[in-house]
C-alpha positions in Angstrom: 108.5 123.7 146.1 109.4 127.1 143.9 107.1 127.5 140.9 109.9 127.1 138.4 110.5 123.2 140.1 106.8 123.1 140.2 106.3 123.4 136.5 110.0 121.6 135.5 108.3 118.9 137.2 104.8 118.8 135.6 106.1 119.4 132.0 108.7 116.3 132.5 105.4 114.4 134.1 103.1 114.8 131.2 105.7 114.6 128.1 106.6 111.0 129.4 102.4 110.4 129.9 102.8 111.7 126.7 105.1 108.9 124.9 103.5 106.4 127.2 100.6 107.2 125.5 101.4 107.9 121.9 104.6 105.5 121.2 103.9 103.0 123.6 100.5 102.4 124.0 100.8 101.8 127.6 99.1 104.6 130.1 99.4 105.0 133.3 97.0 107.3 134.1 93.2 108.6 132.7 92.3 110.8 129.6 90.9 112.8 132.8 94.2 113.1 134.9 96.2 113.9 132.1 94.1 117.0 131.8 94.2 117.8 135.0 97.8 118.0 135.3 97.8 120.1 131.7 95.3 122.3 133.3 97.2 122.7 136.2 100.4 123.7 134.3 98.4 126.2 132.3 97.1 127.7 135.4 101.0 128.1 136.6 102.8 129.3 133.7 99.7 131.6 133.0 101.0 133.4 136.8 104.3 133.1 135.9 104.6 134.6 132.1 109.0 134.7 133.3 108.6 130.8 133.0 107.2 130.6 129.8 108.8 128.1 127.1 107.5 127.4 123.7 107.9 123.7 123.8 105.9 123.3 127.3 103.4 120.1 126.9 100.5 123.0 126.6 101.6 124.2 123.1 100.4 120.9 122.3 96.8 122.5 122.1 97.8 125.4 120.1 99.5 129.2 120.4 98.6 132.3 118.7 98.1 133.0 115.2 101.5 132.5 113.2 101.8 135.9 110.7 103.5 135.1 107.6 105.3 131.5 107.4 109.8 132.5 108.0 111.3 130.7 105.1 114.0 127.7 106.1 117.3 126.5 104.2 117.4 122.9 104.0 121.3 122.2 104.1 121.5 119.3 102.8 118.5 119.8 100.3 115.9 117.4 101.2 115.3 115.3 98.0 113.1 113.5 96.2 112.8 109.8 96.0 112.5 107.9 92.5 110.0 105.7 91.9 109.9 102.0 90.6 106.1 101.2 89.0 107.3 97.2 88.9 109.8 94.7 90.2 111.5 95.5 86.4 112.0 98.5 87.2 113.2 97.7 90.9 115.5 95.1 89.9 117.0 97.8 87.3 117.8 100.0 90.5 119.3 96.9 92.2 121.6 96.8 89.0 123.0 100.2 88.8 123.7 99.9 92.6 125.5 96.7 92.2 127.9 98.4 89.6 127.9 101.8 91.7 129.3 100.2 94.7 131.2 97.1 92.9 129.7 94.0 94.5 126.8 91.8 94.4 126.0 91.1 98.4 124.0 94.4 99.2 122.0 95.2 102.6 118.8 96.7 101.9 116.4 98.4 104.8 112.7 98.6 104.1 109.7 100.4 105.1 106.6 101.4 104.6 106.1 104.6 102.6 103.6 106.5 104.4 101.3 108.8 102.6 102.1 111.8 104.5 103.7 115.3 104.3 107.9 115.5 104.5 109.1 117.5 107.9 112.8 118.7 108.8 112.7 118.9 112.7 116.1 120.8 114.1 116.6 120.3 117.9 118.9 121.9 120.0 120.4 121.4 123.5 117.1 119.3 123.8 114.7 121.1 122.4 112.7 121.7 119.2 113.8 124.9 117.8 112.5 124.8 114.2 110.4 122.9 112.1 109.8 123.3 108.3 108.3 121.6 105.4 109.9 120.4 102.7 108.6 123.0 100.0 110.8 122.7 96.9 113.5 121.0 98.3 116.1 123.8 99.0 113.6 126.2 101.2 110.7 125.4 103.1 108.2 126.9 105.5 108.7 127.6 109.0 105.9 125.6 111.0 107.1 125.0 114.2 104.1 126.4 116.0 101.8 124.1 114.1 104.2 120.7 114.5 104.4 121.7 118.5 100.5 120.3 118.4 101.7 117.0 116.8 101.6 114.5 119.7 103.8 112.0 119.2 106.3 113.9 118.3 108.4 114.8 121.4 108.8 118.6 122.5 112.1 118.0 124.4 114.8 114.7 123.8 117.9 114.0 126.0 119.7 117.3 126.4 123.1 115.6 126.4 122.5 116.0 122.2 123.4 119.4 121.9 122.5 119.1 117.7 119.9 117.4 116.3 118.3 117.4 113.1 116.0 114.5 111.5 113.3 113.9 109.1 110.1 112.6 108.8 106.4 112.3 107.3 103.5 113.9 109.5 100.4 112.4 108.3 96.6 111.8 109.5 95.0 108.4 110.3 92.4 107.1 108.4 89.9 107.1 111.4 90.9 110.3 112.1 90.6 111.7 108.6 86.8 109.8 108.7 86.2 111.7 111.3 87.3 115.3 109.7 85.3 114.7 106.5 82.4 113.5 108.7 82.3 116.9 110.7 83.1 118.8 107.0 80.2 116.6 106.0 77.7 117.5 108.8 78.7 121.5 107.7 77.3 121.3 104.2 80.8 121.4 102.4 82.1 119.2 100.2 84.6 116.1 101.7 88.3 116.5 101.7 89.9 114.7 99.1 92.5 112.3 100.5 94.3 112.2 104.1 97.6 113.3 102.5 96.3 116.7 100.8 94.5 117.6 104.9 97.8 117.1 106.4 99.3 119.2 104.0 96.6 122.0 104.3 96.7 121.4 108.3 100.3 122.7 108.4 99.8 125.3 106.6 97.2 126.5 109.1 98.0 130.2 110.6 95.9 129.1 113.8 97.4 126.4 115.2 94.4 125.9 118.0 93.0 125.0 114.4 95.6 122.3 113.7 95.7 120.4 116.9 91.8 119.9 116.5 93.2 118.0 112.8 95.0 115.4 115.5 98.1 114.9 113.0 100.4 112.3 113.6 104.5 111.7 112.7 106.7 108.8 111.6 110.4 110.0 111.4 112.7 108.1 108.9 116.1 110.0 108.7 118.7 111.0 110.8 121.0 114.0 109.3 122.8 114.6 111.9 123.1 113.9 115.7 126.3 116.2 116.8 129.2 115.0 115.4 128.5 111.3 115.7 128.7 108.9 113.1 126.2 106.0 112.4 127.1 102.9 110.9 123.6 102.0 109.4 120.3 103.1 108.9 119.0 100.4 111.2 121.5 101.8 113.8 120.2 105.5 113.2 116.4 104.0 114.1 118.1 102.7 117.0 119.5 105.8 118.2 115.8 107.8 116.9 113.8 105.1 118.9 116.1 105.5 122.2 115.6 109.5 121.9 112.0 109.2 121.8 110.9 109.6 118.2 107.6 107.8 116.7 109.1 105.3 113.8 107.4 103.4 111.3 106.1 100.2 112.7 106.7 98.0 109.8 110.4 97.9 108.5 112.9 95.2 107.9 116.7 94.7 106.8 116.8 92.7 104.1 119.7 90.8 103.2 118.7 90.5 99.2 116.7 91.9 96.3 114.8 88.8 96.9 114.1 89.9 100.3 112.8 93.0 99.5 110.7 91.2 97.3 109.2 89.1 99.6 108.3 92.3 101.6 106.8 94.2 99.3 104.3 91.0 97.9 103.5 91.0 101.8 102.6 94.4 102.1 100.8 94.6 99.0 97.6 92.7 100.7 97.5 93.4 104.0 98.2 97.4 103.9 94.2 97.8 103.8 94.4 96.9 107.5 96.9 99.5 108.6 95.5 102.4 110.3 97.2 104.9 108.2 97.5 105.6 104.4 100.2 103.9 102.4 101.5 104.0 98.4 104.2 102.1 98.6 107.5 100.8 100.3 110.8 102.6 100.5 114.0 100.7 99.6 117.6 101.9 101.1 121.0 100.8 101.0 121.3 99.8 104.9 125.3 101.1 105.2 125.6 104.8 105.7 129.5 104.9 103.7 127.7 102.8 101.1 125.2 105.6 100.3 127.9 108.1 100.7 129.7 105.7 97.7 126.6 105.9 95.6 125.7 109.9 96.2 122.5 111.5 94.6 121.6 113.4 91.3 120.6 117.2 91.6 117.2 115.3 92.5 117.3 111.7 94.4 119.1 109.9 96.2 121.4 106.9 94.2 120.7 104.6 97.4 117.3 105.1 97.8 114.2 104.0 95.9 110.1 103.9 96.6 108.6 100.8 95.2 104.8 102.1 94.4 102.1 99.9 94.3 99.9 100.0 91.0 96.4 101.7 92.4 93.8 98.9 92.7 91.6 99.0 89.3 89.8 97.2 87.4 88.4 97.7 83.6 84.3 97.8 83.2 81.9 99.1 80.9 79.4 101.7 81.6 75.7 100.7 81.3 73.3 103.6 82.4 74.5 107.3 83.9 71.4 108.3 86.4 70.4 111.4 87.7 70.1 111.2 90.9 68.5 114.2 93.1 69.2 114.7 97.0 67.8 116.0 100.0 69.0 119.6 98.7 67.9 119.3 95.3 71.0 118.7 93.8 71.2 117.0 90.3 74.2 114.3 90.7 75.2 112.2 87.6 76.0 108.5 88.5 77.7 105.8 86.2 76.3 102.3 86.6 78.5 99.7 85.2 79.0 95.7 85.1 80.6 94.7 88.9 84.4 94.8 89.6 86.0 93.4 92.3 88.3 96.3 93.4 90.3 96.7 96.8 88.7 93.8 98.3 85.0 94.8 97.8 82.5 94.3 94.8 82.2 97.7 93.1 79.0 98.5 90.7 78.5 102.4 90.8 80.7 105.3 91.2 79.0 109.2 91.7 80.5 111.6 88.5 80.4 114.0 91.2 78.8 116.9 88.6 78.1 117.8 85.0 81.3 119.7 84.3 83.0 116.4 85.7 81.3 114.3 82.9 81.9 116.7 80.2 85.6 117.1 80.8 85.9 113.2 80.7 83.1 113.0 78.4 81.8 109.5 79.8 79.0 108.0 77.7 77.2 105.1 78.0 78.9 101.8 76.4 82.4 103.5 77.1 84.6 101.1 78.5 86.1 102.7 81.7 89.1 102.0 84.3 87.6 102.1 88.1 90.3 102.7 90.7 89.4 103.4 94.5 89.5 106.7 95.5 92.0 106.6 98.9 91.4 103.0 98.8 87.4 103.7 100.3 85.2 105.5 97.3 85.2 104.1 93.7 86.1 106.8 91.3 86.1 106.4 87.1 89.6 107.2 86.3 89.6 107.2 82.7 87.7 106.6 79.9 89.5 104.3 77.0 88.3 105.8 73.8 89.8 103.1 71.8 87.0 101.1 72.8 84.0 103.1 72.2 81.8 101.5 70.2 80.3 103.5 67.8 76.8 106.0 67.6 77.5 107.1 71.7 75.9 110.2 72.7 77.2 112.9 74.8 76.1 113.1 78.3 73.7 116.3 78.4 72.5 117.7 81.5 68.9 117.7 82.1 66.6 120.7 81.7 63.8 119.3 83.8 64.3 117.7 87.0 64.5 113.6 86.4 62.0 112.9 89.2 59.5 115.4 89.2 59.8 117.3 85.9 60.3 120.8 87.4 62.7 122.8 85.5 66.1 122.8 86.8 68.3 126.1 88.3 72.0 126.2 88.6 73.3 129.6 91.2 75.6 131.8 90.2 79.2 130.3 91.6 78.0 127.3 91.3 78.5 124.0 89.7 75.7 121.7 91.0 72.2 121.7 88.7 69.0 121.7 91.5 65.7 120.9 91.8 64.0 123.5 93.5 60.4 122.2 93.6 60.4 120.9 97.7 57.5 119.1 96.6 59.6 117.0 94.5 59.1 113.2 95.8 63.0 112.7 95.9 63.8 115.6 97.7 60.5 114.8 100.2 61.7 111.5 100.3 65.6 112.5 101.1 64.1 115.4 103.8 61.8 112.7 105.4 64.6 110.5 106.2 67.0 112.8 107.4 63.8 114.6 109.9 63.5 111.1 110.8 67.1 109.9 111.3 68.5 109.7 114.4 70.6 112.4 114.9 67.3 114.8 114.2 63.8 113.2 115.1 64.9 110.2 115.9 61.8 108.9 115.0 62.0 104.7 115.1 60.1 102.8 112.4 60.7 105.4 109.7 63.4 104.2 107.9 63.6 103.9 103.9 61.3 101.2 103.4 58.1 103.0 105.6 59.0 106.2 104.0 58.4 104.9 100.3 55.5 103.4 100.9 54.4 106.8 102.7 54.7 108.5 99.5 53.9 106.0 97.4 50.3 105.6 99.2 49.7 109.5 99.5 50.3 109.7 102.8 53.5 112.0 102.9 54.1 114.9 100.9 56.6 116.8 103.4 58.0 116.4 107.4 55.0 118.0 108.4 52.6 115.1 107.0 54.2 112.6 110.0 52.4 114.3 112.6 49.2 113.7 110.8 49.9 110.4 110.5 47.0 108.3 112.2 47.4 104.6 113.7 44.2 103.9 111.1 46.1 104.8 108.2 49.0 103.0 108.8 47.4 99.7 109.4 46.1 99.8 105.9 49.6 99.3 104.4 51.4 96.1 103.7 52.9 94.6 105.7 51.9 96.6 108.9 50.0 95.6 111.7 47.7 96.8 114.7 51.4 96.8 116.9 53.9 98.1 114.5 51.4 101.3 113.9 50.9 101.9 117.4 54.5 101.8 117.4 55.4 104.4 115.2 52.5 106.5 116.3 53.9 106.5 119.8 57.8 107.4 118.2 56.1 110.5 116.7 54.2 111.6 119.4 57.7 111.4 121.4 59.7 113.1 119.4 56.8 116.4 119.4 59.3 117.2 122.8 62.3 116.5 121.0 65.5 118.8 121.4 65.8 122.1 119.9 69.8 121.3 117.9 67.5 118.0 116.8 64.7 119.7 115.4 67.2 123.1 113.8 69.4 120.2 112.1 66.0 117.7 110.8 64.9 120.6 108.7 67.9 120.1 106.5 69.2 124.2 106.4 72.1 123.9 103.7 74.9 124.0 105.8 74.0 123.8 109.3 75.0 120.4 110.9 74.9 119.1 114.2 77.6 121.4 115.6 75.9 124.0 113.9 72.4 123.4 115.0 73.4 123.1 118.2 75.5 126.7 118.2 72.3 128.2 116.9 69.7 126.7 119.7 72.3 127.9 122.8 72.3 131.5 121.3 68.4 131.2 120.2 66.8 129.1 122.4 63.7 128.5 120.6 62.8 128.5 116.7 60.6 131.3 116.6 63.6 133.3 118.0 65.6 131.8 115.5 63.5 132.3 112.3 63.5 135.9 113.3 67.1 135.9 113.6 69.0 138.3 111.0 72.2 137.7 109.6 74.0 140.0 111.4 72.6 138.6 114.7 73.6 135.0 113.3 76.9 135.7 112.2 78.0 136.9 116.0 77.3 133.4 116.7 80.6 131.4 117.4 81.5 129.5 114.7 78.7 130.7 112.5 80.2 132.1 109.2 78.6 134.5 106.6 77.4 131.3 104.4 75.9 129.1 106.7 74.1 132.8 108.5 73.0 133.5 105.0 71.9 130.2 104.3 69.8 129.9 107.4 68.4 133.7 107.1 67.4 132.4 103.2 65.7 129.1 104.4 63.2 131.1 106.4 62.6 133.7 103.8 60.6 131.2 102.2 57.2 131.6 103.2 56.3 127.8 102.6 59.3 126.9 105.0 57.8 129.1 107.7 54.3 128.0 107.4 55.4 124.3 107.6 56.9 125.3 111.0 53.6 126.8 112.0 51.9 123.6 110.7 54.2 121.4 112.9 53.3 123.8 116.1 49.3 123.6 115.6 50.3 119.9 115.0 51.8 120.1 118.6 55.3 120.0 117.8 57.1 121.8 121.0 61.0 121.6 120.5 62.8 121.9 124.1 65.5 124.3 124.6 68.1 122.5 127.4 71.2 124.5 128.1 74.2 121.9 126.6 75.7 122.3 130.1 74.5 122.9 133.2 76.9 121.3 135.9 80.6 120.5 136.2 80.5 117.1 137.7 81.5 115.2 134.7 84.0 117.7 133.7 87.0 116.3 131.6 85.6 112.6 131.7 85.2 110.3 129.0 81.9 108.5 129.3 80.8 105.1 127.1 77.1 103.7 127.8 76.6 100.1 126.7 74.2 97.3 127.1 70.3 97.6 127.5 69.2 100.7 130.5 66.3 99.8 132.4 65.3 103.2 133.1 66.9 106.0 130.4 67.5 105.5 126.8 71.2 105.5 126.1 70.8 109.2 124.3 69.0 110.3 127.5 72.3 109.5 129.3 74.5 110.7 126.6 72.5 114.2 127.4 73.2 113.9 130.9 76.8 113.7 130.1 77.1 116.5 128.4 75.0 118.8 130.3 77.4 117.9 133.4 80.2 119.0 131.2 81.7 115.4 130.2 82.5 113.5 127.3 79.9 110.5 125.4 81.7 108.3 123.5 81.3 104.8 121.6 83.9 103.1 121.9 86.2 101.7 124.6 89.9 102.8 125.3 92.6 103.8 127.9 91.3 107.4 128.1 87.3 106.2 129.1 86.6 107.4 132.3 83.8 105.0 133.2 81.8 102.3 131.4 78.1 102.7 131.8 76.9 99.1 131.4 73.0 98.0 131.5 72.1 94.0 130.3 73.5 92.0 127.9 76.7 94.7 127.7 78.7 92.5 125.8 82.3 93.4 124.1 82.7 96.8 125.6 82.5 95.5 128.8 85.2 92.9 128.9 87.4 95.6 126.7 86.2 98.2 130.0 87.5 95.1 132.5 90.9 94.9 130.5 92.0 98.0 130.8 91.0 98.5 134.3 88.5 100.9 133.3 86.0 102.2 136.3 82.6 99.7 135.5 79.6 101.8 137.2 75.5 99.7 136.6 72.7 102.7 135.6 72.1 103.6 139.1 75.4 104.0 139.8 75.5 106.4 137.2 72.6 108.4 138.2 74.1 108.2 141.8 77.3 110.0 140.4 75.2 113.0 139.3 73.2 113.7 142.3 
């Protein structure tokens, strides 16, 4: 076979794993052998640069850096959508397109309204040539590059459409989106906003390697034009879309009355919290395409089309106490306490103000009455205050001088906004620091979990991380509620963790900014924390993926001469963090690797290392791209979810046989 039939044939094989995969949930093949094949076609068209094509299956993990963003023409203009706020206001619409078209009997279609950003995708003789954002309607931004990484969106459609252009909404999953704030998190920086605002952001990337990591997803909802062919309907256009490949939204109807799409709307208004994607809202269109032509638009929106928006879920409450509360990095955060509201289908009680400028530019007191919405549907947020209800003699909110645990006076950095403690002595800082050195993603120290840690401090016994290795089983057995076993317990889980991994030990001493990713980037350059403390910022910033704030946060940290003796005070202690290279054999390479169940002979961390180090993927939960399930006793779910999807089952031994 030439190379050109070669790589025809392995770009046609992994586009249709591709939509099996992303539009119908139904895969034939491993997360494994699907990157086999990619890395096979790679490996072709990277010895055969004549064969190249920009909407190959590999631009789905990114291209080079896009320069400055080509502007587009939208012709037509792609406009806006008016809004109903009620089922008045929505029945006012239904009105004026009754006397627009003449005639009672109307055919609505219905939808969800996705909270996403608005795409025009133009394909031609089969393939995507160009695709642009909406910007103000009339001209957008070329992002073609950037959409290529979208993966349900296909690269290539039936070639027999010479012209096609549609529309759509690329948007970002809500576990997804958990799992980008988690990692922005785990960095130090504050958490994106809302799905909606990322997706937007994402496209504007210039790196698209950048953007496939963001793992955007597409819904299209319009057909412009398919050559010169003529649709009937939009539920025929869907038709056509859904034959040609194209991602839809999952949840539409044609309704056959205003009543209808009433009855649609009520439905959705309860159980959208269980999508898997963000929604505001359902979209309302005059089903017959000659009917919208009848109604036409303004120099804004469409006549024929209208989004019904659901009232954000909030509640009215009054404010009772605002609390300082201080955190592991000595940060001075305001919270509102007020009488519980049922919001979103959860009882609400608190919301963070975030940070002082926050409370001033709202000015929140205590005894103001206060609306409560949630925040993406997840994080309570105070919305507004209602003045005309504030009773009277309430005081300004006025940030502390002095920290509100341990009296220190407060500092706030030039460029910032956050008030801190500074005092590392503080008990709420000691007592934020202990947890996260204990947590399980640093020390991992079992037994030392919020309730053992106050009564540490409260009995003397811990003033900083270094204070658990002088922990003796004596001590403990004096507290409440412990015994002779429970101490022995802990003792042992400390004297374990002395030989815990380097990333662990970097990441417990809770360095502004450096997460797990982070801590581990720093130990496989460093190798040991001597090495590291030494580092200087220079030397730090030429690690991958280590910028100038997290280098001069780390270089700062151990400019502090009571940070560096605590580290000496851990090694007379005998605290020996191992340096293990991340990877050290390809014999798990490309597999996806879930451990459940109780091991008989390695901890299920101990494997998760082993995975990695052998180059393969741990992960937690079961789907059609796990390689094997690792199962010990008492496996449970996973296991029967492994068993229906006809996912390789291997016991502990097994396992361990694999790797030697």
């Amino acid at each position: 076979m030439s190379a050109k039939s070669e790589i025809e044939k392995l770009r046609r094989e992994l586009e249709r794993h591709n939509r099996l995969y992303y539009l119908d949930a139904a895969p034939e093949i491993s997360d494994y052998e699907f990157d086999q094949l990619l890395r096979k076609l790679q490996e072709l068209e990277a010895k055969h640069p004549e064969l190249a094509d920009p909407n190959s299956p590999s631009a789905r993990v990114g291209g080079a850096l896009i320069g400055d963003f080509p502007t587009v023409v939208h012709d037509p203009p792609m406009l806006s959508i008016d809004n109903a706020y009620n089922l008045d206001e929505l029945r006012e619409w239904h009105a004026r397109v009754q006397r627009g078209l003449g005639h009672d009997e109307i055919e609505y279609e219905v939808e969800l309204k996705i909270d996403g950003v608005s795409i025009d995708l133009l394909y031609e003789d089969g393939a995507l040539t160009r695709a642009a954002t909406r910007g103000d309607g009339v001209r957008g931004d070329d992002v073609t590059p950037n959409v290529r990484t979208v993966r349900s969106l296909p690269l290539r459609i039936d070639g027999k459409v010479k012209r096609l252009e549609v529309r759509g909404e690329i948007y970002i999953s809500k576990s997804d989106f958990a799992k980008i704030n988690a990692a922005v998190e785990e960095s130090g920086e504050a958490p994106l906003a809302n799905p909606r605002n990322t997706a937007a952001g994402s496209l504007r990337q210039k790196d698209p390697k950048l953007v496939a990591q963001r793992r955007l997803n597409a819904f299209v909802y319009h057909l412009v034009a398919a050559d010169a062919r003529r649709v009937a309907s939009q539920s025929e256009a869907y038709e056509i879309l859904d034959k040609l490949g194209f991602p839809l939204n999952p949840k539409r109807a044609v309704c056959p009355s205003i009543e209808e799409v009433e009855r649609f709307i009520a439905d959705w208004q309860e159980k959208r919290h269980e999508l898997p994607f963000e929604i505001d809202g359902i979209v309302v269109k005059v089903n017959r395409r000659e009917q919208q032509q009848e109604l036409g638009a303004t120099s804004k929106a469409p006549r024929w089309a209208i989004a019904f928006k659901y009232p954000p879920e909030a509640a009215k409450t009054v404010v009772r106490e605002i609390r300082f509360q201080v955190g592991r990095t000595g940060t001075v955060t305001p919270v509102a306490e007020f009488d519980p509201v049922h919001i979103g289908g959860s009882t609400v009680r608190r919301s963070t103000l975030h940070n002082f400028d926050e409370v001033s530019r709202k000015d929140i007191r205590v005894g103001d009455s206060v609306m409560v919405e949630k925040g993406g549907d997840v994080i309570p947020k105070v919305t507004e205050v209602l003045l005309d209800l504030r009773p009277a003699r309430t005081k300004r909110v006025v940030p502390p001088k002095a920290c509100p645990v341990c009296n220190e006076p407060l500092h706030q950095f030039e460029g910032e906004v956050a008030v801190r403690c500074v005092n590392q002595g503080c008990p709420a800082i000691v007592r934020e620091a202990l947890l996260h050195f204990a947590g399980r993603k640093a020390m991992d120290i079992e037994g030392l979990g919020e309730k053992a840690v106050d009564q540490l401090i409260e009995n003397g016994l811990a003033r900083d991380y270094t204070s658990i290795y002088e922990l003796r089983q004596e001590d403990l057995e004096k507290l409440e509620r412990w015994g002779e076993t429970s101490a022995a317990k802990l003792v042992v889980q400390i004297e374990r963790s002395k030989t815990a991994e380097l990333p662990r030990f970097i990441f417990a001493l809770g360095i502004r900014f450096v997460g797990e990713r982070a801590a581990k980037l720093l130990a496989e350059r460093f190798h040991s924390i001597d090495a590291l403390m030494d580092a200087t910022t220079e030397q730090l910033i030429e690690v991958p993926e280590i910028g100038p704030r997290v280098a001069e946060s780390v270089t700062f940290y151990f400019s502090v001469p009571a940070n560096r003796e605590r580290i000496a005070r851990l090694q007379r202690l005998g605290l020996a963090p191992v340096f293990t290279p991340s990877k050290t054999g390809d014999r798990l390479a490309g597999k996806t690797i879930v451990v459940t169940g109780t091991l008989s002979r390695f901890s299920r961390d101990e494997i998760h290392k082993m995975i990695e180090r052998e180059g393969g993927k741990a992960s937690g939960s079961v789907s059609s791209k796990t390689s094997y399930l690792v199962a010990g006793d008492a496996a449970g779910s996973k296991l029967t979810k492994a068993r229906d999807l006809g996912v390789e089952v291997l016991s502990e031994d097994e396992f361990l046989l694999l790797l030697s």
